[in-house]
C-alpha positions as CSV (number, residue, x, y, z in Angstrom):
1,X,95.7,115.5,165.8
2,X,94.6,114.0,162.6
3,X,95.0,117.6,161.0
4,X,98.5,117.6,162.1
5,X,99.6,114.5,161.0
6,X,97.9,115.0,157.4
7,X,100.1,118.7,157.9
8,X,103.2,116.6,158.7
9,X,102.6,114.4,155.3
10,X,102.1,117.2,153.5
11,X,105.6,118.5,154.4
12,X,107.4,115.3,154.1
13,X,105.9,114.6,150.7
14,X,106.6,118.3,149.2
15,X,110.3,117.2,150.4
16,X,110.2,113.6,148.6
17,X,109.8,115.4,145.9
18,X,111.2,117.9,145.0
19,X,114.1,116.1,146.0
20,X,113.7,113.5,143.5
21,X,112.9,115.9,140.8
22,X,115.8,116.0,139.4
23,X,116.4,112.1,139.6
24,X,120.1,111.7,137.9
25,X,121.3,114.5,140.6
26,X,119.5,112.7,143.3
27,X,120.9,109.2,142.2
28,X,124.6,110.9,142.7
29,X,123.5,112.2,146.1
30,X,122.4,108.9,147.3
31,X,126.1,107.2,146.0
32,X,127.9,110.0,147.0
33,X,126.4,109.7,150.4
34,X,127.7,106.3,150.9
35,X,131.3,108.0,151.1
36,X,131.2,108.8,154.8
37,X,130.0,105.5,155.8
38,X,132.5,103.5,153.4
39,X,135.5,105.6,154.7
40,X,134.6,104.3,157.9
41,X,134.6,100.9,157.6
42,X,138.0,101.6,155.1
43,X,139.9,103.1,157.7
44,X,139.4,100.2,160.1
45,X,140.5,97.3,157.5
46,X,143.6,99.8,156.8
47,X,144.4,99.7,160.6
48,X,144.3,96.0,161.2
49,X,146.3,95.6,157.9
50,X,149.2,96.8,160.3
51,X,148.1,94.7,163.4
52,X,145.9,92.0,164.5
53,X,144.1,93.3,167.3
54,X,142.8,96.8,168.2
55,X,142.7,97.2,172.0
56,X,142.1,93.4,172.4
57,X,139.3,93.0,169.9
58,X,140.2,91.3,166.5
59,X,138.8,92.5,162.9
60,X,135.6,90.5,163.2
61,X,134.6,91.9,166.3
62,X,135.4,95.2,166.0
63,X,133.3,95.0,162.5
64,X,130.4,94.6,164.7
65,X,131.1,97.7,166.4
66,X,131.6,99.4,163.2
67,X,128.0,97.7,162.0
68,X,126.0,99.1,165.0
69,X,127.9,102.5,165.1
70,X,127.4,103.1,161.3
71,X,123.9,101.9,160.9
72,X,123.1,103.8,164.1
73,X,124.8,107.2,163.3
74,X,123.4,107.2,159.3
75,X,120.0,106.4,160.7
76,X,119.7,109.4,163.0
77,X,121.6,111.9,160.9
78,X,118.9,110.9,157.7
79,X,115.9,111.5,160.4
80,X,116.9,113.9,163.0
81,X,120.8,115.5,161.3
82,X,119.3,118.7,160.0
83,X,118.8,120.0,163.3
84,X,122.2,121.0,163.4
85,X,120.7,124.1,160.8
86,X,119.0,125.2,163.6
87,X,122.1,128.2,164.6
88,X,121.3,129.2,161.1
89,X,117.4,129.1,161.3
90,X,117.8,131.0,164.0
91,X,120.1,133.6,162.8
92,X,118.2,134.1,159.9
93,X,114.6,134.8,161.8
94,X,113.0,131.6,159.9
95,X,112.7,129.9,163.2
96,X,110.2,132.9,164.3
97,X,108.2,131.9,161.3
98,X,108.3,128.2,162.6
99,X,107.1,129.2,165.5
100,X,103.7,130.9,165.0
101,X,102.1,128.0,162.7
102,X,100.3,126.0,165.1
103,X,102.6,123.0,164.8
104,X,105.0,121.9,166.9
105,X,108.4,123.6,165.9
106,X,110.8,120.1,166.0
107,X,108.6,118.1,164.1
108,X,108.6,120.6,161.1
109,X,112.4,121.5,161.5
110,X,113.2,117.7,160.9
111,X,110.4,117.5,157.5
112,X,111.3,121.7,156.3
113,X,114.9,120.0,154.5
114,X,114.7,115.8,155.6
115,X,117.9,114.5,153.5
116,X,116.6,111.6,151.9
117,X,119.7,111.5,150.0
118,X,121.4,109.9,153.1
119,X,118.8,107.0,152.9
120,X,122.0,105.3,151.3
121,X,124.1,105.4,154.6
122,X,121.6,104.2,156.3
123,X,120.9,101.0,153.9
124,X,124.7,100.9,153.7
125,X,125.4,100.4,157.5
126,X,122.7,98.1,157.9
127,X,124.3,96.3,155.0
128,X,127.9,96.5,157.6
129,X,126.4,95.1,160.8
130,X,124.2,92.1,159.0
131,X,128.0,91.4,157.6
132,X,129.9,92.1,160.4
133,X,127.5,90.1,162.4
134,X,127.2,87.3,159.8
135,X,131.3,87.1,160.2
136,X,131.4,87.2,164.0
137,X,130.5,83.5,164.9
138,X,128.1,84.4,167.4
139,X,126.5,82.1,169.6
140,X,123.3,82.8,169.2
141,X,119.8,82.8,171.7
142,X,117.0,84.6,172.0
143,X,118.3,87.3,173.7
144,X,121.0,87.7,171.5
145,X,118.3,87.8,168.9
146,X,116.5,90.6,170.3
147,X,119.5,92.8,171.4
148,X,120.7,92.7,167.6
149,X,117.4,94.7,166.7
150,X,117.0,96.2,169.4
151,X,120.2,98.1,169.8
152,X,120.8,99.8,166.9
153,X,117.6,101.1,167.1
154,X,118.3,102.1,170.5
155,X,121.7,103.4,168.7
156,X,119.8,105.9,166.6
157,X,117.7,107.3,168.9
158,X,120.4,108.0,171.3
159,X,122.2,109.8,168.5
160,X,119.2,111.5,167.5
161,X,118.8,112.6,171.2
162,X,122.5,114.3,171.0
163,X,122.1,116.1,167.8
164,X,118.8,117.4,169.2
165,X,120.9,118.0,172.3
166,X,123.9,119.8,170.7
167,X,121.5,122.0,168.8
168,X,119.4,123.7,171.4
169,X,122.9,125.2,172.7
170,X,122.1,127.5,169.4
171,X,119.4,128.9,171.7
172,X,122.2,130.8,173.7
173,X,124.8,130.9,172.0
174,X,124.5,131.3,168.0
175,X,128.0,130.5,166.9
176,X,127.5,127.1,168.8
177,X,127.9,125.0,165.6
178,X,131.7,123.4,166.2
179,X,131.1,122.6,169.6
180,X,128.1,121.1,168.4
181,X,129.9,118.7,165.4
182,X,132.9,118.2,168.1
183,X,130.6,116.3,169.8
184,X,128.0,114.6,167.2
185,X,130.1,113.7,164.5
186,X,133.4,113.1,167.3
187,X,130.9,110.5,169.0
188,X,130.3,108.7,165.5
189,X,134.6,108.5,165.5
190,X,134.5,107.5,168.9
191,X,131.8,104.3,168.7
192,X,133.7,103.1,165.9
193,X,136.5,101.6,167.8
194,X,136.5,99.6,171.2
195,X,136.9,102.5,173.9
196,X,139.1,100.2,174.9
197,X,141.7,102.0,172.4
198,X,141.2,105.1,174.3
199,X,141.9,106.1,177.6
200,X,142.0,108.5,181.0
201,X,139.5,111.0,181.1
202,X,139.0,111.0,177.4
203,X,137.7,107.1,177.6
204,X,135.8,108.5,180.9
205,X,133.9,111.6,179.8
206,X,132.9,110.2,175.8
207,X,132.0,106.5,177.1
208,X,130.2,107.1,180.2
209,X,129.9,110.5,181.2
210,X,128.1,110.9,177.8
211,X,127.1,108.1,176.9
212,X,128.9,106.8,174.0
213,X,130.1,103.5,175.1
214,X,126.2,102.1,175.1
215,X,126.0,102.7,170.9
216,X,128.3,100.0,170.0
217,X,130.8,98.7,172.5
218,X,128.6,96.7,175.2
219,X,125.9,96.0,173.1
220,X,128.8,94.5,171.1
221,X,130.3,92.3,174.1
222,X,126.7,91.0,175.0
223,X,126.6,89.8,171.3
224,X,130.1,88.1,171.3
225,X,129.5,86.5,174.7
226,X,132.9,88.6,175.8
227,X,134.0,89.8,178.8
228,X,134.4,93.4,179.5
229,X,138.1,93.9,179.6
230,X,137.3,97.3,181.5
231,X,135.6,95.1,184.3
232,X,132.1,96.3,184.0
233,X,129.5,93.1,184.4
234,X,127.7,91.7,181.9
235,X,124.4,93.0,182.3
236,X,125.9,96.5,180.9
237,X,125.6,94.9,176.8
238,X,121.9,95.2,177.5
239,X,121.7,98.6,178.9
240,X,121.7,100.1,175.4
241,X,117.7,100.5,175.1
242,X,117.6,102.2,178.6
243,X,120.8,104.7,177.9
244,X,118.9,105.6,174.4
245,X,115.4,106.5,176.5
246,X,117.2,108.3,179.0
247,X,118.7,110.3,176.5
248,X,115.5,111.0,174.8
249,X,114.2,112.3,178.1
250,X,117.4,115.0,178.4
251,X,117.1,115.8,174.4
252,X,112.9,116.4,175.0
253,X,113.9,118.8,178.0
254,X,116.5,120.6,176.8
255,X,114.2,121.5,174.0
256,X,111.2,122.4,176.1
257,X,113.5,124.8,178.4
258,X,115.7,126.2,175.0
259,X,112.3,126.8,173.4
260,X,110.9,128.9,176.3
261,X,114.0,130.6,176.5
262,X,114.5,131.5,173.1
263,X,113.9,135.2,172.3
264,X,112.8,136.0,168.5
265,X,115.7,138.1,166.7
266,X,113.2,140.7,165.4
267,X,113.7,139.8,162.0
């Protein structure tokens, strides 16, 4: 185990730097990478410059949503994103090489190209919620303490979980990479608004049939003290940490059973 680790180190650190070797290119990597994130939170203030409410929420609530997608989303793209080059790895044959050191193949998938440059999203969205939250008047308690730590933690992880999710479907099929985005990237869209904006089976399959609605949205009523206006109970807003485990379970065996059915291209 300790061999491993020190292995793991030594992957991450050859990353950090050559990474930062070049430090003016990295320094416009880490601003540029703000973009995404800032576009974001833009798009929302240009929205409620045309109306005062967004399915029922005003502009300091939904913030808060913004907040915990944003910080969420950045934080699991920066630690777990480049999975998604896994259709490519695999193309290519490099995931055969992955495969016979005697690590275990995720771990060194996430550390072979870890995008520190998108550290700044990350710091950026955290930056969002402590705002948004700041903004929101919220009455707080101990719980409320608690959840506003605990859930966009429990954010990343269950976004880390679908991108780990989306890319073992490049175990079966190669060309898998939209569907993949379509469903990583659409979920960062989707947590940014209340789902209350949405509707039908669209509101039905992305919030709760995936998952989504347990990123920001409830976690977001149990800090605001609201009501759902969808009629779900309270006790949903704190569900967050659960949703995020469970999702870690499906991510960890979709893995296992991709891995096991993966056959090497012959490269």
């Amino acid at each position: 185990m300790a061999d491993q680790l020190a292995a793991y180190r030594a992957l991450l650190g050859a990353q950090a730097r050559s990474q930062a070797a070049y430090r003016t290119s990295f320094v416009v990597d880490l601003v540029g990478n703000v973009g995404a994130t800032v576009f974001d939170v833009v798009t929302v203030l240009v929205l409620f410059g045309v109306t005062r409410e967004l399915g029922g929420f005003t502009l300091r609530e939904t913030l808060v949503m913004v907040g915990l997608s944003s910080f969420a989303f950045a934080t699991a793209d920066l630690l777990v994103g480049n999975i998604e080059r896994l259709p490519r790895y695999v193309r290519t044959g490099l995931f055969d090489a992955v495969l016979v050191r005697p690590l275990a193949a995720l771990p060194q998938l996430l550390l072979m190209d870890l995008p520190l440059r998108k550290v700044s999203r990350a710091v950026f969205g955290l930056a969002v919620l402590i705002v948004a939250v700041g903004l929101a008047g919220i009455d707080w308690t101990f719980g409320r303490a608690v959840l506003v730590v605990v859930a966009p933690l429990a954010g990343a992880v269950f976004f880390a979980a679908v991108f780990v999710i989306t890319a073992t479907v490049s175990f079966y099929w190669i060309d898998s990479g939209e569907l993949a985005n379509s469903v990583t990237y659409g979920g960062r869209d989707f947590t940014a608004y209340p789902v209350t904006v949405y509707g039908g089976w669209f509101r039905g399959l992305f919030a709760y049939g995936l998952g989504f609605a347990f990123v920001s949205y409830h976690p977001a009523l149990a800090l605001l003290g609201r009501a759902d206006p969808l009629g779900l109970p309270g006790w949903v807003g704190w569900a967050a940490p659960g949703v995020a485990v469970l999702a870690a379970a499906v991510a960890a065996l979709a893995w296992r059973v991709g891995i096991r059915h993966y056959r090497s291209t012959g490269s």
